[in-house]
Backbone bond lengths (Angstrom), bond angles and torsions (degrees), N, CA, C in turn:
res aa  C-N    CA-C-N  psi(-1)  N-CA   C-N-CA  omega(-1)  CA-C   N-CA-C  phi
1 X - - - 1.453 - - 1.524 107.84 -
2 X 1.835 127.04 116.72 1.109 108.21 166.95 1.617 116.31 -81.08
3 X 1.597 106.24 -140.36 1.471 109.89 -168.36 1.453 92.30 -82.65
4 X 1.664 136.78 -58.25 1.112 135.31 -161.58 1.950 107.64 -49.16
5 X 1.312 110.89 -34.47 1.176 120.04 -154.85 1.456 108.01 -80.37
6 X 1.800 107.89 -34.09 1.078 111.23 137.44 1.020 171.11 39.02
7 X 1.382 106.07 -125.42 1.155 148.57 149.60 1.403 127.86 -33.96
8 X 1.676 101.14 -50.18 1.460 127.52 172.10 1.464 127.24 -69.54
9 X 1.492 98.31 -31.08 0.927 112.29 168.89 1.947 126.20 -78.98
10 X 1.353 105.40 -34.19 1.504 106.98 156.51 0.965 114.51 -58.68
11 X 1.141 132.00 -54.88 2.012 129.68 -155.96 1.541 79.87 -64.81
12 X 1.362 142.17 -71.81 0.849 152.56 -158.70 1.393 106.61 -28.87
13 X 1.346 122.79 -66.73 1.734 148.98 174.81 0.914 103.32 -67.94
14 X 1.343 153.81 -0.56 1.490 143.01 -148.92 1.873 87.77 -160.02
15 X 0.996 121.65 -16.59 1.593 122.04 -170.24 1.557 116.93 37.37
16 X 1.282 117.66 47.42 0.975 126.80 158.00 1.715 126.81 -132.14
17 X 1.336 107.62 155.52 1.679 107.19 -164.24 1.655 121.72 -45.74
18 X 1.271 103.88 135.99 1.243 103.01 174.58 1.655 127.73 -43.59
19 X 1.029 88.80 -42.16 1.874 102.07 179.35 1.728 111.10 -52.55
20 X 1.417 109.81 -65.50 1.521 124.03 165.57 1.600 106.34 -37.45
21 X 1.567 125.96 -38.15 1.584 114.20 -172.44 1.946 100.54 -85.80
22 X 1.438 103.83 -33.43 1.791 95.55 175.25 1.547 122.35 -65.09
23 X 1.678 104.14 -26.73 1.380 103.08 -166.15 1.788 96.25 -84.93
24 X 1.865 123.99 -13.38 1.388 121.96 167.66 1.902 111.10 -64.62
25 X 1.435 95.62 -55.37 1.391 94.23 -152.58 2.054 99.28 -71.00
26 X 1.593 121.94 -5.59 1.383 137.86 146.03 1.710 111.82 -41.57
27 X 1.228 102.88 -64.24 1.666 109.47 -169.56 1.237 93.44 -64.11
28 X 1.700 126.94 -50.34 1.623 115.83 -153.15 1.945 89.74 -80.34
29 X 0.723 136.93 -55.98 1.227 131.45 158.95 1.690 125.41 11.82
30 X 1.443 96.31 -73.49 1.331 131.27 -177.72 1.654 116.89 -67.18
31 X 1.665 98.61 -41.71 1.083 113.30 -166.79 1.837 95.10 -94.15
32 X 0.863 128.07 -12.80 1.848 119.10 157.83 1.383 107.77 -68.55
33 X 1.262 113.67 -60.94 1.525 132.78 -151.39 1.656 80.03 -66.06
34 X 1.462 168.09 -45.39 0.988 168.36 113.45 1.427 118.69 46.90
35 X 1.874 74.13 -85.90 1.574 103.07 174.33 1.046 106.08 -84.85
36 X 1.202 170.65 -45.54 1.169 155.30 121.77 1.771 105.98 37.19
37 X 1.571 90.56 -88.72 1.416 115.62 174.82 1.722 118.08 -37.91
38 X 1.167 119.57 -52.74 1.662 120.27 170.13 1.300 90.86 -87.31
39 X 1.161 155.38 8.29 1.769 121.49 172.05 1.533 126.55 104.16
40 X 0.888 92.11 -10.90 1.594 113.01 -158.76 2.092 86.49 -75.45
41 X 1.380 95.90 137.36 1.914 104.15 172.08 1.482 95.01 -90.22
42 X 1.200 114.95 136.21 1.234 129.28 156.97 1.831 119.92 -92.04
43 X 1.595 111.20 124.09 1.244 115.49 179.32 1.321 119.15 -111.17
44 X 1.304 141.66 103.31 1.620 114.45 168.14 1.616 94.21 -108.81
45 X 1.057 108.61 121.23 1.925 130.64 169.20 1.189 113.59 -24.23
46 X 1.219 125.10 114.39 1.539 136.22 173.82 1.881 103.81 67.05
47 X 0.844 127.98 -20.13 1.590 117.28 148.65 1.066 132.10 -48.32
48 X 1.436 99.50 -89.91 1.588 103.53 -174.74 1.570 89.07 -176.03
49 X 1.848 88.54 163.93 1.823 112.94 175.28 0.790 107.95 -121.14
50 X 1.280 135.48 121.97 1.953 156.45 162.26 2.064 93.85 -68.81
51 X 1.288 117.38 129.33 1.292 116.73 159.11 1.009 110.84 -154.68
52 X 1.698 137.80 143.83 1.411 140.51 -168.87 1.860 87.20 -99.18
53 X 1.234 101.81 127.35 1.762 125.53 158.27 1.286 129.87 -117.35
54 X 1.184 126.43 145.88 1.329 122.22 -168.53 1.690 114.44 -98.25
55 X 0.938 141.12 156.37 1.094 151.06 -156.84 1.629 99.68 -140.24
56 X 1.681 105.20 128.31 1.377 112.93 -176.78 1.574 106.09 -77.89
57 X 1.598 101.03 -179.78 1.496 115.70 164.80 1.373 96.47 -82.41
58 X 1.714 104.85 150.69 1.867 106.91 161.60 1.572 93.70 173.50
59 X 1.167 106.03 160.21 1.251 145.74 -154.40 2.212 105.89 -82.30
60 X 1.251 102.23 110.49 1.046 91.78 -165.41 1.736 99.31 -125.25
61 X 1.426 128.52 166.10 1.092 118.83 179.10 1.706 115.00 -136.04
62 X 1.436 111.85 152.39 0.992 106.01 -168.73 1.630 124.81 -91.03
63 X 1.496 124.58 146.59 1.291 128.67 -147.46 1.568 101.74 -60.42
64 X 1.787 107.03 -48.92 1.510 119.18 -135.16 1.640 84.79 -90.49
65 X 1.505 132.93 -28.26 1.337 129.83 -161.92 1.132 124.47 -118.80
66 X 1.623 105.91 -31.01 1.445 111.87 169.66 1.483 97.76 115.33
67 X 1.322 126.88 -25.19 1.305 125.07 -138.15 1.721 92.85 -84.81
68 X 1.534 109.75 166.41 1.483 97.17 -166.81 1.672 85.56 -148.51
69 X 2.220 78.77 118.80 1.288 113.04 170.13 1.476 135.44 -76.51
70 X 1.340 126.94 163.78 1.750 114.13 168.29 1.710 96.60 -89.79
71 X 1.148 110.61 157.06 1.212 131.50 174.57 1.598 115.14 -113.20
72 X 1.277 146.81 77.98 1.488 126.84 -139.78 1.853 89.19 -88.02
73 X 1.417 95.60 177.50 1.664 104.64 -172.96 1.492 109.23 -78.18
74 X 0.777 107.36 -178.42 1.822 114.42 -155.59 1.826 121.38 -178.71
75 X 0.965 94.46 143.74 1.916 90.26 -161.52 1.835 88.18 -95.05
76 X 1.178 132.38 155.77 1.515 143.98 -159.32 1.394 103.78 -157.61
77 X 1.370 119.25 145.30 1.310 116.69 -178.44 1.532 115.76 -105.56
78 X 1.124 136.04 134.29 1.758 128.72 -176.73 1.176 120.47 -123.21
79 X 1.261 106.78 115.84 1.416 125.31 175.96 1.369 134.79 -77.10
80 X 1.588 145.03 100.50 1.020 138.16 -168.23 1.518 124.57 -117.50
81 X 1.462 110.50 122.15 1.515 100.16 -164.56 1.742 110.73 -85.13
82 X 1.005 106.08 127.64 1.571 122.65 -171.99 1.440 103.58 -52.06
83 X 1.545 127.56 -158.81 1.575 134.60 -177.90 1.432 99.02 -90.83
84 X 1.244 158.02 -55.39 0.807 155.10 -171.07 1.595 113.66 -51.47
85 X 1.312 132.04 -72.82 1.692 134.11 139.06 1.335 105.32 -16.95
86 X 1.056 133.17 -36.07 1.969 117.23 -153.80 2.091 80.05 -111.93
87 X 0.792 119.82 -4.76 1.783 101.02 170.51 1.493 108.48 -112.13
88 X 1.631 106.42 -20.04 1.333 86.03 168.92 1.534 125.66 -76.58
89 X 1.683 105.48 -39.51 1.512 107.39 166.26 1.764 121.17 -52.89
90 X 0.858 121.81 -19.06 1.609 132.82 -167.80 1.630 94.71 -107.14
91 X 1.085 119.96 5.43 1.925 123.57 172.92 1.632 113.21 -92.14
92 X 1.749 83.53 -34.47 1.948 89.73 -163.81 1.886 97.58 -83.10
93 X 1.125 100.43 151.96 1.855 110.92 -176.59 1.497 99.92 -91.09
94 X 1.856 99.49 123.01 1.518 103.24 159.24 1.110 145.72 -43.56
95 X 1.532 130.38 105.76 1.712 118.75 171.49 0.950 113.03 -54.20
């Protein structure tokens, strides 16, 4: 599902205009990337948690040569799907 598909799909569930659900999922957008930016974890309950983590320096090597690179540290963002996400994935039957 991309963003348009979406999108369409809220107004749809929510019976309200499409435009009103792009200009939401805009603000919430904005408003991670934010907090994101100062640090701040983002929670919405049984969804999911947005949190910026840091990632060390370490020694990494390369596939095609062997040769072994530094990797320097780096801030990463982590995504965690709340209870609601983790029962629906754990509902559907394995192929």
């Amino acid at each position: 599902m991309n963003k348009a598909e979406l999108v369409s799909a809220i107004a749809k569930r929510a019976d309200v205009p499409a435009s009103t659900v792009d200009s939401v999922l805009a603000g919430l957008q904005e408003e991670l990337v934010d907090a994101i930016t100062r640090g701040e974890k983002v929670a919405v309950s049984g969804l999911l948690t947005v949190e910026r983590t840091q990632r060390s320096a370490r020694t990494g090597r390369n596939p095609q040569t062997g040769e072994s690179i530094e990797i320097a540290a780096a801030n990463t963002v982590k995504v965690t799907a709340g209870s609601n996400l983790k029962k629906a994935a754990s509902s559907v039957p394995v192929k």
